[in-house]
VOFIDREN-720015 format. One record per residue (C-alpha): y, z, x. Coordinates in nm, 4 decimals. Each point is the difference from the previous one (the first is absolute). Layout:
N
{rec {Y, Z, X}}
...
//
This chain:
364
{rec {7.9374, 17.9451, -2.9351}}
{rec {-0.3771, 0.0132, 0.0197}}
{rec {-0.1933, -0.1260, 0.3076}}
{rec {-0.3654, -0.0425, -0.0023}}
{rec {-0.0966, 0.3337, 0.1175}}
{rec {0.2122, 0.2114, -0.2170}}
{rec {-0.2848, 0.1439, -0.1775}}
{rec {-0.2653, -0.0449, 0.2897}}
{rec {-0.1037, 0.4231, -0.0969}}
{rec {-0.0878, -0.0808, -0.3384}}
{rec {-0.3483, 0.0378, -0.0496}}
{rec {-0.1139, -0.3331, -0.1456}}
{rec {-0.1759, -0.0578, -0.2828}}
{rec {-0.2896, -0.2572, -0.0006}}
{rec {-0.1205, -0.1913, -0.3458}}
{rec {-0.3611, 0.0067, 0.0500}}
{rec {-0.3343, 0.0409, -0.2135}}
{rec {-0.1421, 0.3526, 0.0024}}
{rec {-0.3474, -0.0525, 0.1335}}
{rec {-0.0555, 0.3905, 0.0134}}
{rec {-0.2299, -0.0368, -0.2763}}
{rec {-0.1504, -0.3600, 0.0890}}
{rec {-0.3748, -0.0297, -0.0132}}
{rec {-0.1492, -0.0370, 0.3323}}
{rec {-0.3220, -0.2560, 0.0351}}
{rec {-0.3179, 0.1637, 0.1049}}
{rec {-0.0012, 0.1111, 0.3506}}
{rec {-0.2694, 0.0787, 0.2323}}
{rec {-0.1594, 0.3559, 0.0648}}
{rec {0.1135, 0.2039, 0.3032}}
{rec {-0.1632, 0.2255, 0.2661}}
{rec {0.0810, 0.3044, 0.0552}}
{rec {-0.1458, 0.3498, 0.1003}}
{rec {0.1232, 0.3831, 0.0059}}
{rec {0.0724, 0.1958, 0.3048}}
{rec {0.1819, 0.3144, 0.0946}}
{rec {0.2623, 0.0344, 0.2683}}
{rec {0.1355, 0.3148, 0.1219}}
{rec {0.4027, 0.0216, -0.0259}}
{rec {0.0224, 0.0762, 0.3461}}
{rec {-0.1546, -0.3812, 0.0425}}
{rec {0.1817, -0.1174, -0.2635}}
{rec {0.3019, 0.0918, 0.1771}}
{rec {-0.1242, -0.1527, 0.3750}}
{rec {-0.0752, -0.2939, -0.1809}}
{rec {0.3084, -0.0693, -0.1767}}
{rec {0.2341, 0.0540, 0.2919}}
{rec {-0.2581, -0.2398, 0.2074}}
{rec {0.0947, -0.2338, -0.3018}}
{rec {-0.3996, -0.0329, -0.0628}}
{rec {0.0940, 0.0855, -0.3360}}
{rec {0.2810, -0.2202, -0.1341}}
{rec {0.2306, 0.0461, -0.2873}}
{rec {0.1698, -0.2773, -0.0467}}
{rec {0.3722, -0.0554, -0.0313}}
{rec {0.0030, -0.2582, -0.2717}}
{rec {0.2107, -0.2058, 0.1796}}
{rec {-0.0883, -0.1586, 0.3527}}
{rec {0.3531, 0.0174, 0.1399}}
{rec {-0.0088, 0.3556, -0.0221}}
{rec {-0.1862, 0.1831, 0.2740}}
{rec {-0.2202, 0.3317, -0.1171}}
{rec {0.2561, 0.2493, 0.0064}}
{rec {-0.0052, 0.3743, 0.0395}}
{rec {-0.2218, 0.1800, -0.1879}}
{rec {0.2636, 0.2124, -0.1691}}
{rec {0.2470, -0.2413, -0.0034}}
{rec {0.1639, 0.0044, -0.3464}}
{rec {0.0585, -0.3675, -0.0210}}
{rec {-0.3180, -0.0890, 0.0264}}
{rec {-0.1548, -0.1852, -0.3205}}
{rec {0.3258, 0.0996, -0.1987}}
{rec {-0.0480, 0.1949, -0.3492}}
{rec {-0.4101, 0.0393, 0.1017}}
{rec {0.0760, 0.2619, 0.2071}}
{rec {-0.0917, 0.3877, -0.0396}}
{rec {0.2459, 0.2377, -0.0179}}
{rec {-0.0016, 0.2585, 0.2213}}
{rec {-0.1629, 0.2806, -0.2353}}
{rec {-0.3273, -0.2702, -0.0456}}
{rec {0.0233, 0.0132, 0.3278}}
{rec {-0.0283, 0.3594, 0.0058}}
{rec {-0.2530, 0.0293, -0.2362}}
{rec {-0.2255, -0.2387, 0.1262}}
{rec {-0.0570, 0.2081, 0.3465}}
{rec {0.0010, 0.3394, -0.1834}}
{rec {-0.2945, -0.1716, -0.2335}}
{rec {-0.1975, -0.0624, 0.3520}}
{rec {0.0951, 0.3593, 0.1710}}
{rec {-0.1479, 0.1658, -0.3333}}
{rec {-0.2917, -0.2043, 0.0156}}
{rec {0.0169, -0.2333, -0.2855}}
{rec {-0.1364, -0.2970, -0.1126}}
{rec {0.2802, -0.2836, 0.0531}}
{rec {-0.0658, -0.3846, -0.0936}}
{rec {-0.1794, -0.2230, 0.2076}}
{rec {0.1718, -0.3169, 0.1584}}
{rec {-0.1267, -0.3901, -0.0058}}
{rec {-0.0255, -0.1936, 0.3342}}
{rec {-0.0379, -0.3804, 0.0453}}
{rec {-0.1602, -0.0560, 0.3520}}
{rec {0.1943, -0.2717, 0.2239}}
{rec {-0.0579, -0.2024, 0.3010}}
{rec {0.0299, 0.2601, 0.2806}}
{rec {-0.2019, 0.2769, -0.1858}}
{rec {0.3269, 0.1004, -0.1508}}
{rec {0.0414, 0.0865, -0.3169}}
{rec {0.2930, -0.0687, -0.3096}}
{rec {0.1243, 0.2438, -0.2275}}
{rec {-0.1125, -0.1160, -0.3412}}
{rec {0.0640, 0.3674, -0.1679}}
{rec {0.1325, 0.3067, 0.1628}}
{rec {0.3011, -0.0986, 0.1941}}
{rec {0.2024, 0.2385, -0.0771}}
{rec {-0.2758, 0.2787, 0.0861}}
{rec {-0.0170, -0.1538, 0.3415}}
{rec {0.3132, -0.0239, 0.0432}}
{rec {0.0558, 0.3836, -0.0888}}
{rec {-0.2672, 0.1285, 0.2784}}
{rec {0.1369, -0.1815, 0.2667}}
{rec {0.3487, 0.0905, -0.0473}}
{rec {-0.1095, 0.3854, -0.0614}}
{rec {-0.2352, -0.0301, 0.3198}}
{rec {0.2734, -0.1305, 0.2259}}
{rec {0.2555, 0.2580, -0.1429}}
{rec {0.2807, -0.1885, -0.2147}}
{rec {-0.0271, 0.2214, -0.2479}}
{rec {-0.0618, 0.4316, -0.0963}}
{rec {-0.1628, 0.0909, -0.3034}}
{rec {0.2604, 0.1331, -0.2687}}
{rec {-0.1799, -0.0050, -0.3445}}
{rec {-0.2829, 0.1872, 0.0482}}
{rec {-0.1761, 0.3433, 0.0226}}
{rec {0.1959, 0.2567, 0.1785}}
{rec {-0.2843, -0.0067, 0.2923}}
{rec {0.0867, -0.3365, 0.0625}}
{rec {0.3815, -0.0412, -0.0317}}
{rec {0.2075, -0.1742, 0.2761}}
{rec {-0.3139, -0.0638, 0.2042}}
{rec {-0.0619, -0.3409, 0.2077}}
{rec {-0.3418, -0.1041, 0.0999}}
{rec {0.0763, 0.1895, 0.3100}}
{rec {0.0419, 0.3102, -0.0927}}
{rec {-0.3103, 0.0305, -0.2281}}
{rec {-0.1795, 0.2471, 0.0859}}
{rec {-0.2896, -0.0881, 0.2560}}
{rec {-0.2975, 0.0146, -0.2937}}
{rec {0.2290, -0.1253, -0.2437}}
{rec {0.0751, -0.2996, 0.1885}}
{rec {-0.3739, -0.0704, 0.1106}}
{rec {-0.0826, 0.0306, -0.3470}}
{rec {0.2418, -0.2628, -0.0894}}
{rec {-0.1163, -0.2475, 0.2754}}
{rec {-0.3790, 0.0652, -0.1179}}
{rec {0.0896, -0.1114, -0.3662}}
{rec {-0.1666, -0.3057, -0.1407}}
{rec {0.1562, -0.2492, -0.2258}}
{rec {-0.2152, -0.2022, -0.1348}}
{rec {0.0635, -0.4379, 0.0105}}
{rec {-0.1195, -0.2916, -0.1308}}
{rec {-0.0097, -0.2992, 0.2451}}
{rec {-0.0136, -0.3394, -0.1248}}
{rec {-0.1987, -0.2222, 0.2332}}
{rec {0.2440, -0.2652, 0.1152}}
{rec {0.0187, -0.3256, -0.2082}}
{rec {-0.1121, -0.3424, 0.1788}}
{rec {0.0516, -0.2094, -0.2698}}
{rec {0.3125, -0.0741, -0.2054}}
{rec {-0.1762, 0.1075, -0.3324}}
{rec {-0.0775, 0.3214, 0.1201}}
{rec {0.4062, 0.0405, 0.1328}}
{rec {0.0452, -0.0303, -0.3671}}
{rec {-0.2141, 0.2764, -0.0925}}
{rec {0.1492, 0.2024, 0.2636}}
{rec {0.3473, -0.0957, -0.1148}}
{rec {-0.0698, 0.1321, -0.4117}}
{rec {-0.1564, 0.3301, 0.1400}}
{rec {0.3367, 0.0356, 0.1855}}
{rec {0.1369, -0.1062, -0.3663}}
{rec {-0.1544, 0.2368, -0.1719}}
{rec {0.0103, 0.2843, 0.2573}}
{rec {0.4038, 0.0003, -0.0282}}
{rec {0.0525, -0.0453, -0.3389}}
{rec {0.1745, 0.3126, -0.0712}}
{rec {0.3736, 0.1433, 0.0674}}
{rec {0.2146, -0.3282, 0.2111}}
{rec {-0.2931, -0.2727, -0.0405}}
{rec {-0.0676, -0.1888, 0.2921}}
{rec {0.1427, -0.4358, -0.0277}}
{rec {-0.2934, -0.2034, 0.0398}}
{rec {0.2160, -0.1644, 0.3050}}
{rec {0.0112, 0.3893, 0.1405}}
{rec {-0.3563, -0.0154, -0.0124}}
{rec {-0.0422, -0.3410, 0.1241}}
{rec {0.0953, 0.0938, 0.3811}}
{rec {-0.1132, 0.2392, 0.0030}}
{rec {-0.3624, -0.1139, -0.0503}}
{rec {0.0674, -0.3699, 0.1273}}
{rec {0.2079, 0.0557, 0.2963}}
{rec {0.0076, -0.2911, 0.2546}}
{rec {0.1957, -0.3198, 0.0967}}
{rec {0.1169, -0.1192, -0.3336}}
{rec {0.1018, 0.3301, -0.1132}}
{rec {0.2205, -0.0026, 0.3269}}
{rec {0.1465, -0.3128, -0.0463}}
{rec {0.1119, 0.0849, -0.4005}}
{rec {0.1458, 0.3447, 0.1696}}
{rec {0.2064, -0.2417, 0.2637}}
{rec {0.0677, -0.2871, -0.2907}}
{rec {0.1183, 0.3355, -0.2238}}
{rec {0.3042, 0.0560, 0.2731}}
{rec {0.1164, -0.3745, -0.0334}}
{rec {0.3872, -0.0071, -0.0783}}
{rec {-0.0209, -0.2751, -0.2792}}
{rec {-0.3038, 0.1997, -0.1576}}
{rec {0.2311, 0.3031, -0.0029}}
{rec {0.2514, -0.2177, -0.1605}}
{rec {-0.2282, -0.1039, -0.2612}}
{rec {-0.1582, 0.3010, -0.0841}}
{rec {0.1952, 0.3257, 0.0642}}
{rec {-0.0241, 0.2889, 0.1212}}
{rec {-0.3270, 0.0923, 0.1441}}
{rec {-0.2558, 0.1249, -0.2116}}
{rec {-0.1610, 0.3515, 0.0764}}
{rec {-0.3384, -0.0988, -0.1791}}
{rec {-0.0368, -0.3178, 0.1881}}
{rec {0.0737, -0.2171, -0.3346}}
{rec {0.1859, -0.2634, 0.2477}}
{rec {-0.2801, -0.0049, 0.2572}}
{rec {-0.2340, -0.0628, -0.3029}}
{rec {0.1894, -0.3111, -0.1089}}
{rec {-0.0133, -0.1457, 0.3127}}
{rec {-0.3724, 0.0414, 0.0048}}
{rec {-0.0135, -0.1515, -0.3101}}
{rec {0.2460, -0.3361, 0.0589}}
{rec {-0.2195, -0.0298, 0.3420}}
{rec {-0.3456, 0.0173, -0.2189}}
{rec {0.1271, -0.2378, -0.2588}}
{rec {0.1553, -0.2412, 0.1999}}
{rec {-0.3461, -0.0384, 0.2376}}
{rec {-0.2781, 0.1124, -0.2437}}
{rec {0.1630, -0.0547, -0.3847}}
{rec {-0.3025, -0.2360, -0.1000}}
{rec {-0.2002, 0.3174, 0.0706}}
{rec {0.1732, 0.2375, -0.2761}}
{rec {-0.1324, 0.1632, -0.2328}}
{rec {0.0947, 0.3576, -0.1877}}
{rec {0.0966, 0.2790, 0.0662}}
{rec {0.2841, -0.0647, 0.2487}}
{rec {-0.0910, 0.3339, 0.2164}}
{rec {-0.3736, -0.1473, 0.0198}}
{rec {0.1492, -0.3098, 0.1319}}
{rec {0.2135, 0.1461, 0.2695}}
{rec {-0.2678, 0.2350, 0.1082}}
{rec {-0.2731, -0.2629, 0.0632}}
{rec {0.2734, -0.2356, 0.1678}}
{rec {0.1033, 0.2667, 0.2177}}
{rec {-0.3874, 0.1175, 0.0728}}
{rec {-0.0884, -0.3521, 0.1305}}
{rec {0.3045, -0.0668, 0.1911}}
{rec {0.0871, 0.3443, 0.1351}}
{rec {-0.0141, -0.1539, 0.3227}}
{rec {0.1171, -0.3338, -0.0844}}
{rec {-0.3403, -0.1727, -0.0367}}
{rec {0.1052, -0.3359, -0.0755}}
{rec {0.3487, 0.0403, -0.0313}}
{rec {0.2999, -0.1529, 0.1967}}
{rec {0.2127, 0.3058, 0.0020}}
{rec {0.2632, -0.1617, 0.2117}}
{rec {0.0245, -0.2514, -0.2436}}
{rec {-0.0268, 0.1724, -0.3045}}
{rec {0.2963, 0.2875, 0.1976}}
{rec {0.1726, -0.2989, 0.0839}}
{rec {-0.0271, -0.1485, -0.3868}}
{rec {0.1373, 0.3161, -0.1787}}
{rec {0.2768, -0.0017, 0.2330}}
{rec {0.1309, -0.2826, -0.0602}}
{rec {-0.0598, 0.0005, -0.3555}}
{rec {0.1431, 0.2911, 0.0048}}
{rec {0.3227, -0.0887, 0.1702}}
{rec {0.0772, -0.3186, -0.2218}}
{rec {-0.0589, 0.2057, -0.3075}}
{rec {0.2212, 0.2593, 0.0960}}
{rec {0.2835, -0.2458, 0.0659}}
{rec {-0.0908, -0.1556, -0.2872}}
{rec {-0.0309, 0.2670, -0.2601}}
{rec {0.0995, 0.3450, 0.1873}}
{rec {-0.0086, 0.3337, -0.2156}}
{rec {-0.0847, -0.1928, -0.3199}}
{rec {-0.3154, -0.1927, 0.1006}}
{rec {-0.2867, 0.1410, -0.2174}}
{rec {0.2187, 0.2178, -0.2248}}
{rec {0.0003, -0.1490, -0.4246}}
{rec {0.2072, 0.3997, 0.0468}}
{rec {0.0521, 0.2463, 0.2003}}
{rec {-0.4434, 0.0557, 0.1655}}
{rec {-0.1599, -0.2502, 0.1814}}
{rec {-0.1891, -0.2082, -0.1901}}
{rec {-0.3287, -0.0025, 0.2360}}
{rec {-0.1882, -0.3013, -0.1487}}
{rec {0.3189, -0.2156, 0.0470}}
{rec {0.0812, 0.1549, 0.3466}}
{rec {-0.4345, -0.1314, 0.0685}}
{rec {0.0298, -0.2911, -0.1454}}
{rec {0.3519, -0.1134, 0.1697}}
{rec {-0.0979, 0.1025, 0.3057}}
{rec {-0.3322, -0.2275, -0.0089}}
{rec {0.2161, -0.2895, -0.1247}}
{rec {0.2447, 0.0283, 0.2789}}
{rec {-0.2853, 0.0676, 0.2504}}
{rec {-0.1817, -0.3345, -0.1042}}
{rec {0.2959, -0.1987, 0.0435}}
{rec {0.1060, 0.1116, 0.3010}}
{rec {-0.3551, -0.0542, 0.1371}}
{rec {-0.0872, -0.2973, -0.1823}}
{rec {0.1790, -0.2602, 0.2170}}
{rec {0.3022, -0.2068, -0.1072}}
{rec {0.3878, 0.1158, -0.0142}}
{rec {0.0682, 0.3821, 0.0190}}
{rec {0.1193, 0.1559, -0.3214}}
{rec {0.3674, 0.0961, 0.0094}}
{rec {0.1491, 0.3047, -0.1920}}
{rec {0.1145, -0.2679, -0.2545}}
{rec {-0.3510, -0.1200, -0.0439}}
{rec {-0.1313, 0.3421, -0.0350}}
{rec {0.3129, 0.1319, -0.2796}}
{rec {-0.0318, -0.3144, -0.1931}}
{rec {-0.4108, 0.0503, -0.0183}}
{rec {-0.0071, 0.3405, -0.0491}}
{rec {0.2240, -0.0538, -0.3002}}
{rec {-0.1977, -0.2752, -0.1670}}
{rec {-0.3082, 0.2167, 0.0399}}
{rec {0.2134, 0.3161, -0.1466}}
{rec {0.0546, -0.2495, -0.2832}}
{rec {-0.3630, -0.1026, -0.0195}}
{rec {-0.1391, 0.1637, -0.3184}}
{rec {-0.4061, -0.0312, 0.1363}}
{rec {0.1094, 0.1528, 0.3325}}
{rec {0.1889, 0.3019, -0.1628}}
{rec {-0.2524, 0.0646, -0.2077}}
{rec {-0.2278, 0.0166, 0.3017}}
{rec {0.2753, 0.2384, 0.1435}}
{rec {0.0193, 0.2524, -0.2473}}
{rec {-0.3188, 0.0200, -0.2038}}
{rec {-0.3520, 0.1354, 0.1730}}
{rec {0.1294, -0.1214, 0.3061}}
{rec {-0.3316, 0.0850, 0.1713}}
{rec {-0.2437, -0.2166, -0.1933}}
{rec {-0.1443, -0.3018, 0.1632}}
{rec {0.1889, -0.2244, -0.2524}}
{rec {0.3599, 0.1460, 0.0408}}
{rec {-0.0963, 0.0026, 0.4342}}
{rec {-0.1024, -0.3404, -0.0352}}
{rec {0.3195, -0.1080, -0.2084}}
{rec {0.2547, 0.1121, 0.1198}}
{rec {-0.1115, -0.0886, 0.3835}}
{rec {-0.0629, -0.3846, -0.1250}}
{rec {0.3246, -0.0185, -0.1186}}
{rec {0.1538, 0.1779, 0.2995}}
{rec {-0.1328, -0.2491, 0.2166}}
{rec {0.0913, -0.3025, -0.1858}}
{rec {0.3954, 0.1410, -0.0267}}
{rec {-0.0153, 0.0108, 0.3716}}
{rec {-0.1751, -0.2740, 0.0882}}
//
């Protein structure tokens, strides 16, 4: 017999456009100047956490430097490790990093984490040098010799520092030079990069509404790349701000997150309080087949339900019941406007616009 959770470790699979590609609208210049910190500064400064690389995820605390979990599949291995030190004790030229300045004079990793991330661990001894010259081989930072180890403090590395953004525009230029800095080997989600650059009390409360047992229900397993975080964002920002849409989808997201990072003019209690309950009644409702035509998630029906149900449960008048919400989900399932606004260019204003109109009047 199967039960619910039966295939709870099976990575799910979301049906979603691929804005990788998308053209971005014109975005505002940034400031920025060149500097050059010593690694021995480098080093102070990261374990003072003045320099920040963030964790992608704001449940997860900034591990140890060499822990291998960290950032799964962008890690080094331990001979880049290796040869990254080696490159400084010889004296050459390694790539520069790219700093965003925070509140705090603090700075976040744009570019360069993992180079960071090597120095400390190698300065507070979690790992020996193995792949490299034979006059470096099993040494720590420790046992360098004395000039060897001055000369390593004394090195420069040379950094660009972004001037930190004060208006939401510039958060989006900020955001595609992250883009574009990590667009080879495991590409960065833009909801990876969203945190990390827009960190604050909505973020917090998606990260708590992401833990919610009916959510879990609903969508599965949880998501390594923050795909399930990111649909939350995005049934929050159309259910308060869909009059406001307009492509591409990551745009969106990014400038309703930049203005209400902090929850300017948003009820977060109430919105929490909302997908909850929506949440809950859909789950009764539907369970593991709600927004699956197969076997993915369908992620413009799972927005578009969810700001349906959401309406009517805030609205006023009777509470939906799990009958109300099977025997509406169907007709809309059997709608053929509202599945083409499901499964064709799901992110133009049109399809948005379509299938959330006809969400709301199934549910109303």
């Amino acid at each position: 017999m199967t039960t619910p959770t039966d295939d709870i470790e099976i990575e799910i699979e979301i049906d979603d456009v691929d804005e990788t590609d998308a053209v971005t609208p014109s975005v505002l210049p940034v400031s920025y100047f060149g500097t050059e910190f010593d690694v021995h500064g480098l080093v102070r400064r990261f374990n003072d956490r003045a320099i920040v690389v963030p964790s992608f995820d704001p449940s997860v605390q900034l591990p140890d430097p060499n822990a291998q979990g960290f950032q799964r599949g962008r890690v080094w291995r331990k001979a880049q490790k290796d040869r990254f030190i080696e490159s400084l004790l010889l004296g050459f030229p390694v790539p520069g990093i790219f700093l965003v300045e925070q509140p705090g004079k603090k700075y976040l990793v744009l570019d360069g984490q993992q180079r960071l991330t090597t120095l400390a661990a190698f300065y507070a001894g979690s790992f020996k040098l193995e792949g490299v010259e034979d006059a470096f081989k099993g040494l720590t930072y420790d046992t360098l010799p004395d000039d060897v180890r001055r000369g390593l403090d004394d090195t420069f590395i040379q950094s660009i520092i972004i001037r930190a953004p004060q208006e939401v525009d510039e958060y989006e230029s900020v955001y595609q030079i992250f883009e574009r800095l990590n667009s080879g080997g495991t590409n960065l989600q833009p909801h990876e990069i969203r945190v990390a650059l827009y960190g604050g009390e909505t973020v917090e409360m998606i990260r708590s509404l992401n833990n919610d047992e009916c959510w879990r229900l609903l969508y599965g397993k949880r998501s390594d790349r923050l795909k399930d975080q990111e649909l939350i964002l995005r049934v929050i920002a159309l259910w308060t701000s869909s009059d406001e849409y307009s492509a591409p989808l990551k745009t969106f997201l990014n400038d309703f997150l930049g203005r209400h990072r902090n929850s300017a003019e948003l009820d977060l209690t109430m919105i929490a309080d909302a997908f909850r309950s929506s949440a809950a009644v859909i789950s009764a409702a539907l369970g593991k087949r709600a927004f699956r035509l197969g076997t993915q998630v369908n992620a413009a029906i799972l927005d578009s339900v969810f700001v349906g149900v959401m309406d009517r449960a805030h609205g006023g008048g009777d509470a939906l019941t799990p009958e109300d919400v099977s025997d509406a989900y169907q007709a809309l399932l059997e709608d053929i406007d509202y599945m083409d606004a499901v499964t064709r260019a799901t992110a133009n204003e049109d399809s948005v616009e379509t299938r959330l109109s006809l969400a709301r009047a199934a549910f109303a």
